[in-house]
MARVOPA-588306 format. One record per residue: residue in one letter; x, y, z of N, C-alpha, C in turn. Coordinates in steps of 0.2 Angstrom, whole numbers, plus 2048, in hexadecimal, padded with zeros to 3 digits. Layout:
AXYZXYZXYZ...
//
This chain:
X94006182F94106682A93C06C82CX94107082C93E07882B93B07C826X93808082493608882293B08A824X94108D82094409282094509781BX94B09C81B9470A281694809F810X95009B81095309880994A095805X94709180894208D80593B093806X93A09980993709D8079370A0801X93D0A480093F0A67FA9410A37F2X94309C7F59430997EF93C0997ECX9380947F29320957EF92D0997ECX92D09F7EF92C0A57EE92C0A57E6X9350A57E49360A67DC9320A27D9X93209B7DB92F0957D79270977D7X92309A7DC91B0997DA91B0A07D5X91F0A57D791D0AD7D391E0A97CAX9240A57C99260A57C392209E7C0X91C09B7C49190957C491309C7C1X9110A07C590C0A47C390A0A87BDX9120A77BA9150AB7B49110A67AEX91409E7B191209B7AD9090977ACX90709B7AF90009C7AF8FC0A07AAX8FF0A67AB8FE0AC7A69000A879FX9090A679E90A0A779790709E795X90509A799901092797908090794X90708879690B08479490D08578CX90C08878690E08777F91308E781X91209378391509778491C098788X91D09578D92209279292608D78DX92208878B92808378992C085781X92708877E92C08C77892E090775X92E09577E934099781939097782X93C09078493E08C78A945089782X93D08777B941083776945087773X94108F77394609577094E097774X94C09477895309677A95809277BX95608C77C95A08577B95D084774X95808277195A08276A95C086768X95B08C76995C094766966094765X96709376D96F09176F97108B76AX96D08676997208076697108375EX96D08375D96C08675697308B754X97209075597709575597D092758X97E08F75C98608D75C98708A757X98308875198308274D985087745X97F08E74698008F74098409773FX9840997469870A074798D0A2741X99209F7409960A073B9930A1735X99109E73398F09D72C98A0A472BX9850A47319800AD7339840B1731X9890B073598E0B97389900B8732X9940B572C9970B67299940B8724X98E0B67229880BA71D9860BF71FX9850BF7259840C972698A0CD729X98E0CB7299940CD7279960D271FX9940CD71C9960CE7159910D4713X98B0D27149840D57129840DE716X9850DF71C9840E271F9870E5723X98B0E27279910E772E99A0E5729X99A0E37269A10E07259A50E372CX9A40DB72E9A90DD7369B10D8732X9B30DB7369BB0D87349BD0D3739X9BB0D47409BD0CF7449B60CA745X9BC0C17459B80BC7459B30BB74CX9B30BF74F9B20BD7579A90C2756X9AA0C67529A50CC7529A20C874DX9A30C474799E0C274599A0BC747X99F0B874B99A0B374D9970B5752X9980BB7569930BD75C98E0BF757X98E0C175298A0C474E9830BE74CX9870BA74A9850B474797F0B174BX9810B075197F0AC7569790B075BX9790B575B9740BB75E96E0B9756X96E0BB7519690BC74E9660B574EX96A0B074D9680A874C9640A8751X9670A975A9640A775E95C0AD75FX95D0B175E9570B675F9530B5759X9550B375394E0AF74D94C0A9751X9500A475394F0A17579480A0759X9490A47609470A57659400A7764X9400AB75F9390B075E9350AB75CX9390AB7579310A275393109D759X93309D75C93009676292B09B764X92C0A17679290A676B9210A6767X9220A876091E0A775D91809F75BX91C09B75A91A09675A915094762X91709676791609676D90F09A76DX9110A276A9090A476D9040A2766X90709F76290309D75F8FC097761X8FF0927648FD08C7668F908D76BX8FD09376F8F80967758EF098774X8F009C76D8EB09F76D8E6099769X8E90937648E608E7658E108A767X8E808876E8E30867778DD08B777X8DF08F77A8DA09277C8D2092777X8D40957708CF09376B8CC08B76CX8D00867708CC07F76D8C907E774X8C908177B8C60827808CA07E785X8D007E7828D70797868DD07F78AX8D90887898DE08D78F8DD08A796X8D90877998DC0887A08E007F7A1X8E107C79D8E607679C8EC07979BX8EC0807978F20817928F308579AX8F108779C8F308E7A28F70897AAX8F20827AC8F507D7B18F807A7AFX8FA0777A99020757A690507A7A5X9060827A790B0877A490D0877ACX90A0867B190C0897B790F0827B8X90E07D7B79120787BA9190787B5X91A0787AE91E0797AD9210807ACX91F0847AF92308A7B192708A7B7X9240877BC9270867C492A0817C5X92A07B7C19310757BE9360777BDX93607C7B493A07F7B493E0817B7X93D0887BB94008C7C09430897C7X93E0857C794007F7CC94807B7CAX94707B7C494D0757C295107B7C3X9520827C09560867BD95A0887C6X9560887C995908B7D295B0847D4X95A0827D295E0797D69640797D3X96707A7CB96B0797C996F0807CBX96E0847CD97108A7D097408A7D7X96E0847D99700837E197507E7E1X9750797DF9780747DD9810767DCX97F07B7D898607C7D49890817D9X9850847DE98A0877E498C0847E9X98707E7EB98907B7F198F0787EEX9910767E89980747E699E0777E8X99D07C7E89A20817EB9A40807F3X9AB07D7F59AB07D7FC9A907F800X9AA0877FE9AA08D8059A3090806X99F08F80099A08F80299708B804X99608580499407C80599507E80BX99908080F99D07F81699708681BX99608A81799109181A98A090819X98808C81698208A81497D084817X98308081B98207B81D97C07A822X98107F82697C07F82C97508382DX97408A82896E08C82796A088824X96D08582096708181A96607981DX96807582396807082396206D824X95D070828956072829952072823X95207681E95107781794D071813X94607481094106D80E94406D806X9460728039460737FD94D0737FBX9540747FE9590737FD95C06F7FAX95A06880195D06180095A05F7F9X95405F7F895305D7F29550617EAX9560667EC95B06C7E59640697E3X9630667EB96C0657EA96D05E7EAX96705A7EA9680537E796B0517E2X97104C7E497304A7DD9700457D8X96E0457D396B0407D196E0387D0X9690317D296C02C7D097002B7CCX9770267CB97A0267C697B01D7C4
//
């Protein structure tokens, strides 16, 4: 197996966004992570019911498509803010209990996991595609980081 660029620049992304997660420390990363996870199940849950209180309250939209995009935007951006918050809340916790540079080596490992996981499933989901599977083949076959993105997992 080779260094090639495919595994330069993956890599690349994965250590810069590994670095990020140094900065914002593991409370910060993972509920960024929950705000938007949850942010989306949440709101596809309660979006109607949003949009049609602010709806009534506020924009009176007539079309049903406008208010649940309505619905679903505010649910998932409250959401998202209070994990956000919650996150740098606990941050500055860590740090107060003298557990920042734990909160900082778990934020870069779960940062670069992440983004890890997130380009595998990207890569994964193109080598599914024929015609690219077929162009790919032979530059990536050398590839240290590929084979392991486009593993399928046991079943």
């Amino acid at each position: 197996m080779d260094l090639n660029y495919f595994d330069i620049v993956v890599g690349s992304i994965i250590l810069l966004l590994g670095l990020k997660g140094i900065i914002n420390g593991l409370f910060k990363e993972f509920f960024g992570l929950v705000g938007i996870v949850g942010g989306v199940f949440i709101a596809s849950r309660l979006s109607e019911s949003v949009g049609k209180s602010l709806s009534d309250l506020i924009f009176h939209f007539e079309n049903s498509a406008a208010i649940n995009f309505t619905g679903f935007l505010v649910v998932l951006a409250t959401f998202w803010v209070a994990m956000i918050a919650v996150g740098h809340l606990l941050k500055k916790l860590s740090a107060l209990s003298g557990l920042g540079i734990v909160d900082r080596i778990f934020g870069f490992i779960f940062g670069a996991g992440k983004f890890f996981f997130i380009l595998s499933i990207i890569s994964y989901a193109l080598y599914n595609v024929k015609t690219i599977r077929i162009n790919l083949e032979k530059p990536l076959k050398n590839s240290i980081l590929f084979p392991i993105q486009t593993a399928k997992p046991a079943s």
